[in-house]
DODO-997410 format. One record per residue (C-alpha): residue in three letters; x, y, z. Coordinates in steps of 0.05 Angstrom, whole numbers, plus 5000, padded with zeros to 4 digits. Layout:
REM DODO-997410
ALAXYZ ...
//
This chain:
REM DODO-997410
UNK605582149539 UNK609381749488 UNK606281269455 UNK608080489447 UNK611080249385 UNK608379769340 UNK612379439292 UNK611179239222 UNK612478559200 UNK611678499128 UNK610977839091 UNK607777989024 UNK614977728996 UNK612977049031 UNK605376889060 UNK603177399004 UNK607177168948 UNK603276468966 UNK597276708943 UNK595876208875 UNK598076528819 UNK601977088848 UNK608176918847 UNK614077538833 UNK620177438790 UNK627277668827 UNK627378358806 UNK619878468815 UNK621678168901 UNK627278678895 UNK623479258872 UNK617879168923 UNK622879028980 UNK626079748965 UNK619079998980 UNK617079629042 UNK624479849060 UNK623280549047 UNK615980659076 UNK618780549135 UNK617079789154 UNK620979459206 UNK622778819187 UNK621478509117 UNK620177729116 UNK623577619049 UNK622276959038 UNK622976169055 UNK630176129031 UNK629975309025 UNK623575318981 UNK627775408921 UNK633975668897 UNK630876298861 UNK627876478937 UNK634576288972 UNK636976808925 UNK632577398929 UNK633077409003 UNK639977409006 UNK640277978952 UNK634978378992 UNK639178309063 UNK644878549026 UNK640679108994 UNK635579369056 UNK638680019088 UNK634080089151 UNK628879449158 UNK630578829194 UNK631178189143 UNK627677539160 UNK627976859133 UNK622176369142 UNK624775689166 UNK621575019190 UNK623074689250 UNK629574329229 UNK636574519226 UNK637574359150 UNK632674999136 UNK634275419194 UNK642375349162 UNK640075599097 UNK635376149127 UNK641276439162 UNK646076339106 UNK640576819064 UNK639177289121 UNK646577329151 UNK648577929098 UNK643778429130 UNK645478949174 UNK639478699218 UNK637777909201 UNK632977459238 UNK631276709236 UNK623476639235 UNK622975959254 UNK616175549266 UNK612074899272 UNK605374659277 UNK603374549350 UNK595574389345 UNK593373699350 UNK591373659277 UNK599073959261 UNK602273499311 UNK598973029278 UNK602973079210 UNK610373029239 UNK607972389281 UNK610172719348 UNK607872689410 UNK606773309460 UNK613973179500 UNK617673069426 UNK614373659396 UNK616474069465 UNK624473709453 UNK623673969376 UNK622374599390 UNK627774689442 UNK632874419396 UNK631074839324 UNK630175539368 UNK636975439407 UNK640075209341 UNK637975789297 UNK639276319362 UNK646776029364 UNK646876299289 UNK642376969303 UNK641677499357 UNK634977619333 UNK629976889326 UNK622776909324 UNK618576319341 UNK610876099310 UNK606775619341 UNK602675459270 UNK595375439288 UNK596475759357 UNK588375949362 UNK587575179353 UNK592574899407 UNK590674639476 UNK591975289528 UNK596074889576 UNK600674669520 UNK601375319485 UNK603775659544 UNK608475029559 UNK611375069490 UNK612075909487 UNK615575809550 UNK620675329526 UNK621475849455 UNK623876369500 UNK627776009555 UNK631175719483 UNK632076429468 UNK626676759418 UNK626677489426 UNK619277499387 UNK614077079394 UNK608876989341 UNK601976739352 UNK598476519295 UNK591276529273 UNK593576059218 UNK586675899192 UNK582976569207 UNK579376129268 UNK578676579312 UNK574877349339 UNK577377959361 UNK575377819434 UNK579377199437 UNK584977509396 UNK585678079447 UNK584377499506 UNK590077029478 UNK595877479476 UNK593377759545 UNK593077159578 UNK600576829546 UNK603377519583 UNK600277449641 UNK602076719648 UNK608576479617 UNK614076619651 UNK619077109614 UNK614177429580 UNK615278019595 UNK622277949562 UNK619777879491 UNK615278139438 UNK608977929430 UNK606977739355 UNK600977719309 UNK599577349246 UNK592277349227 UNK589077099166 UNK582077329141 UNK577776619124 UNK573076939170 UNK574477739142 UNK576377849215 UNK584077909202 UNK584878669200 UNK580078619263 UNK583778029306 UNK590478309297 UNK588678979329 UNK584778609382 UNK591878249394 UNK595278899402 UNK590479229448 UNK591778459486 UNK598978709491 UNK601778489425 UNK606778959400 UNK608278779323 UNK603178509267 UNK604978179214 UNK601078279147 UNK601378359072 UNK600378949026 UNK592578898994 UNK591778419050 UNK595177858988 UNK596277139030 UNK593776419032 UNK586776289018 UNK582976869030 UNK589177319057 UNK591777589116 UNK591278239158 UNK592578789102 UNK598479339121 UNK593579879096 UNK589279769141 UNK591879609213 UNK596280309203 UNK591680779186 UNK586780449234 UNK592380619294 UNK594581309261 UNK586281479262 UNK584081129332 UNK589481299369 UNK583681479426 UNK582580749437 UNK589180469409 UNK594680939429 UNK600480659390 UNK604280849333 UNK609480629275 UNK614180869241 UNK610680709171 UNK610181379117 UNK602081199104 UNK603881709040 UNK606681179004 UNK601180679013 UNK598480808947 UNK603980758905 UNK606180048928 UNK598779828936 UNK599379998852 UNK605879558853 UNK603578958891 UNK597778928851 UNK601278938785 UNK607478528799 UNK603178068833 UNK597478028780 UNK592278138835 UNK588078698826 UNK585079068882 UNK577679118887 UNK574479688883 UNK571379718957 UNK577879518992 UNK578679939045 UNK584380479044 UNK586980248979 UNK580379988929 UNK578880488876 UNK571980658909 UNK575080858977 UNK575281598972 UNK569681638916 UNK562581918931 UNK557181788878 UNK550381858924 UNK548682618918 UNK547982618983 UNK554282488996 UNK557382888943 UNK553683548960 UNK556683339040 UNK563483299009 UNK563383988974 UNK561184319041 UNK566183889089 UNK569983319070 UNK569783049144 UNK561782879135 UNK563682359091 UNK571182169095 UNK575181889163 UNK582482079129 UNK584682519076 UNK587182149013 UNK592982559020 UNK595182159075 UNK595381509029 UNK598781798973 UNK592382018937 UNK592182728905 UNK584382818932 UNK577682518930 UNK572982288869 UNK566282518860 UNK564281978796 UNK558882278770 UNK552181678761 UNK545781678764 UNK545381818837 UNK548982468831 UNK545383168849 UNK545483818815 UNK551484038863 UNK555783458849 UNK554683658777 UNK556084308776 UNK561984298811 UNK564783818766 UNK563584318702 UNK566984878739 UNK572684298746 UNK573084338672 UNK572085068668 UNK563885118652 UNK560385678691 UNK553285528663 UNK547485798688 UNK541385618725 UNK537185398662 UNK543585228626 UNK546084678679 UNK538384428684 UNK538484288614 UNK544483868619 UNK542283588684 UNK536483298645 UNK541382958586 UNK545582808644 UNK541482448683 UNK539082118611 UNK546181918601 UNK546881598673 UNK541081088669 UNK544580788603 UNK552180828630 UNK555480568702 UNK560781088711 UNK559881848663 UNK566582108649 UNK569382828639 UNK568682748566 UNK561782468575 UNK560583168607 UNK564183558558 UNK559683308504 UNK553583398540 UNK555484188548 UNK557684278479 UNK550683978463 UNK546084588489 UNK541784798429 UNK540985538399 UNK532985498383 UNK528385108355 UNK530084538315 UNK525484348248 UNK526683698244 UNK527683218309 UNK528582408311 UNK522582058338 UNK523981358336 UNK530481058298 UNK530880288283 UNK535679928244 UNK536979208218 UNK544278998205 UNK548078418199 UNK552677988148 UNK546277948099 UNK544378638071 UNK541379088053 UNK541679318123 UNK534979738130 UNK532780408176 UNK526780528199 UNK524481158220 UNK519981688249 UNK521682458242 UNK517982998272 UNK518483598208 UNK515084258236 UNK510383808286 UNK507983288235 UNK511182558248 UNK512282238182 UNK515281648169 UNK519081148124 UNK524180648112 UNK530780598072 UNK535680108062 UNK543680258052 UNK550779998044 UNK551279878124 UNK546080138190 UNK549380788185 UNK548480928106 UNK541380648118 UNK539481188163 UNK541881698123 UNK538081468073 UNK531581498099 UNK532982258131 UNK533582428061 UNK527581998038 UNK523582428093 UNK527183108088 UNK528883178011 UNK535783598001 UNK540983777959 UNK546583778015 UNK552283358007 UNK556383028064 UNK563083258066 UNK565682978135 UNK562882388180 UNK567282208242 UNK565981788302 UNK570481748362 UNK569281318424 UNK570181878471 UNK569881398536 UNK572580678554 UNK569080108549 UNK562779728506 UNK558480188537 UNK562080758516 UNK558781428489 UNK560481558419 UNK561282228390 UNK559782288314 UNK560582948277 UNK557683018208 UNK558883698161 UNK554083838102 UNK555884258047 UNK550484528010 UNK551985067962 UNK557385338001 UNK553385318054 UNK557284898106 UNK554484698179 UNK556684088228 UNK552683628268 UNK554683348328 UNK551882838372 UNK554082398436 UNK550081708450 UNK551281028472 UNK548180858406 UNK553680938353 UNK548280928299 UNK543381458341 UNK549281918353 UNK549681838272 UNK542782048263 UNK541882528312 UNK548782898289 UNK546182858212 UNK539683138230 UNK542883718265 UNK547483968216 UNK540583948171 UNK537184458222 UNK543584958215 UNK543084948141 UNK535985058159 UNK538085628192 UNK543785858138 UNK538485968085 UNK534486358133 UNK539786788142 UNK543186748079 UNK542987488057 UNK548488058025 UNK553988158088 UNK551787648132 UNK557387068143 UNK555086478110 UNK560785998139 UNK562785668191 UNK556685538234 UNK557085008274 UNK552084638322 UNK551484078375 UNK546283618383 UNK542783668445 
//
């Protein structure tokens, strides 16, 4: 059985670009055009030509430009706007007029017209702008909210006047999915020449029922949706692209319909929108958000590594995505874990991955997200035997008035002892009192700290190389504490001199030993 078609009506060029704030500069309207042209989405609602001369002029440069969608103008009900819709739209291969007025009683209200003027209004504007067009769509703004007797008169009139689509608004995100479906049945059932045109959908989310509402419609008998990449509109947005096409590609066992949209590309001009239009995605927006094909519960991760389909409804594949995320946090398992090491080439063994499960799991509780190089230095941290000296307790004072001061607590072959130092900055000051507590000759040839994540919260990574007598051993350390990392890494590359001299004898190689802090 074939299935119906539903079309595509794109207007993140117009309802989305009315989002405050995100308006998109000519060649930024051209550029996402070209995607929405190529994705496959059947018509394109390019703009609201009379609003300015800058949007007269992108839409006529994207009707000239568009190689498969259908072009629309937006235009009020008045033949000034309709004229320069169509003198915008008239260069594409396939233009339409969209052409619309409010017909609720709090919208009739504004114009000053009665119910027979509005009906004469309408009449006039949709045979005006179908004397210019083949292809005219009509809106009744605030459809949900109009009287039922006079939305039926008034859809009647837009098709005996010759609109081949008729939209029905939810201009205010009023109404439910029930009613949605109910409304578009009903108008089919009961105005006549219905069954001659397409039924339309425009749903906005005030209620976060768009997405919803506008499949409702279809299943009602509404055969094209209008929405807006990221769901971007007035207020709090309309129906989002994203989501009312994978929901039909995915439930086509209770919505057997289809379009001719290539979800693969959903991604990349979800990126666009987002950039061009300086609104970010958040992260649990469905399809699209950065958390939609990310597992962190190690529940779910250790599902995902036996069988995606436990835990995922689509592939990310299908959006454009090159595969799922496991982010590792502190609700991550030991499976999650390892198979993220064997990502990045560890094979560690039972006690070696427990060990850094432990540190892990250390790390987690002081960090929202641990990255790979989080990981990396964790590994690269597993210790060789048993250390001398360990850090008990480390705290510093700094500030604009020094000295800055350390104190400390070191455990030296099981005794705690204890001091305090001060220094030429926290760092120097905790040196300081290591040496004050562990006497040595060693001198520090090489102190480096690098950030080795984003963000305040970021683990540092400090490596520290003593040279003592041509002895030479590094320290490293990872912490969310530059100045622990500090510590902990100078205190290491103590213990491997430690373990130089111990093993400082005729033809045994005294350089080059290395260790990492764990």
């Amino acid at each position: 059985m074939t299935k119906d078609k539903v079309l595509i009506f794109d207007t993140t060029l117009r309802d989305g670009e009315q989002s405050p704030g995100a308006t998109m500069t000519h060649a930024e309207k051209l550029e996402i055009a070209e995607l929405l042209d190529d994705m496959g989405v059947d018509i394109i609602e390019a703009g609201f030509p009379i609003a300015s001369e800058g949007d007269f002029n992108a839409v006529r440069e994207i009707a000239k430009r568009a190689k498969r969608a259908t072009i629309c103008g937006l235009a009020r009900a008045n033949y000034k706007d309709i004229d320069r819709c169509w003198e915008a739209v008239k260069h594409a291969s396939s233009p339409r007029i969209h052409t619309f007025i409010g017909t609720s009683p709090l919208h009739r209200a504004i114009p000053n017209l009665d119910m027979d003027q509005m009906a004469e209004r309408i009449h006039d504007t949709v045979t005006h702008a179908r004397n210019l067009c083949d292809n005219v769509q009509w809106s009744p703004m605030d459809a949900t909210r109009t009287e039922w007797d006079y939305l039926c008169r008034v859809v009647e009139i837009a098709i005996k006047a010759g609109a081949s689509t008729i939209n029905i608004p939810d201009t205010v995100g009023y109404t439910a999915p029930a009613e949605s479906a109910d409304l578009i049945k009903r108008l089919i059932a009961t105005v006549p020449g219905a069954d001659s045109v397409i039924f339309a959908t425009h749903c906005h989310n005030d209620l976060g029922m768009a997405t919803a509402n506008s499949l409702a419609a279809v299943i009602g008998g509404a055969r094209q949706i209008e929405c807006t990449v990221n769901g971007l509109g007035e207020r709090a947005g309309n129906t989002a692209l994203e989501e009312v096409v994978m929901a039909l590609k995915i439930r086509g066992d209770i919505m057997p319909f289809e379009t001719g949209i290539d979800t693969r590309k959903i991604m990349n001009i979800s990126r666009r929108v987002a950039t061009v239009s300086g609104f970010a995605v958040q992260f649990n927006k469905a399809i699209v958000g950065k958390n939609a094909f990310a597992h962190e519960s190690g529940i779910h991760q250790d599902g995902m590594l036996k069988n995606a389909e436990t835990f995922e409804i689509m592939r990310p594949e299908d959006v454009g995505l090159s595969g799922t995320s496991l982010p590792l946090g502190k609700h991550s398992g030991r499976a999650a874990l390892r198979a993220k090491l064997a990502e990045l080439g560890f094979d560690l063994a039972d006690n070696q991955l427990n060990d850094v499960f432990v540190r892990f799991k250390d790390l987690a509780d002081r960090k929202k997200e641990v990255f790979d190089d989080d990981l990396m230095a964790l590994v690269y941290q597993n210790d060789s035997g048993e250390d001398r000296i360990k850090l008990k307790s480390l705290r510093v004072i700094c500030g604009t008035e020094g000295p800055q001061q350390a104190d400390m607590v070191l455990d030296i072959d099981g005794t705690d002892v204890k001091t305090s130092a001060t220094g030429d900055g926290p760092v120097d000051a905790t040196f300081n009192a290591v040496k004050a507590l562990f006497p040595h000759g060693a001198r520090l040839q090489l102190y480096q700290v690098q950030a080795v994540t984003e963000g305040t919260d970021a683990q540092a990574t400090v490596m520290v190389r003593l040279d003592e007598d041509g002895r030479i051993a590094t320290g490293q350390s990872a912490d969310t504490d530059t100045v622990v990392a500090s510590a902990k890494a100078y205190i290491n590359a103590l213990n491997r001199l430690l373990v130089r001299r111990a093993h400082s004898q005729p033809g045994y190689d005294t350089k080059g030993v290395s260790y990492k802090d764990s």
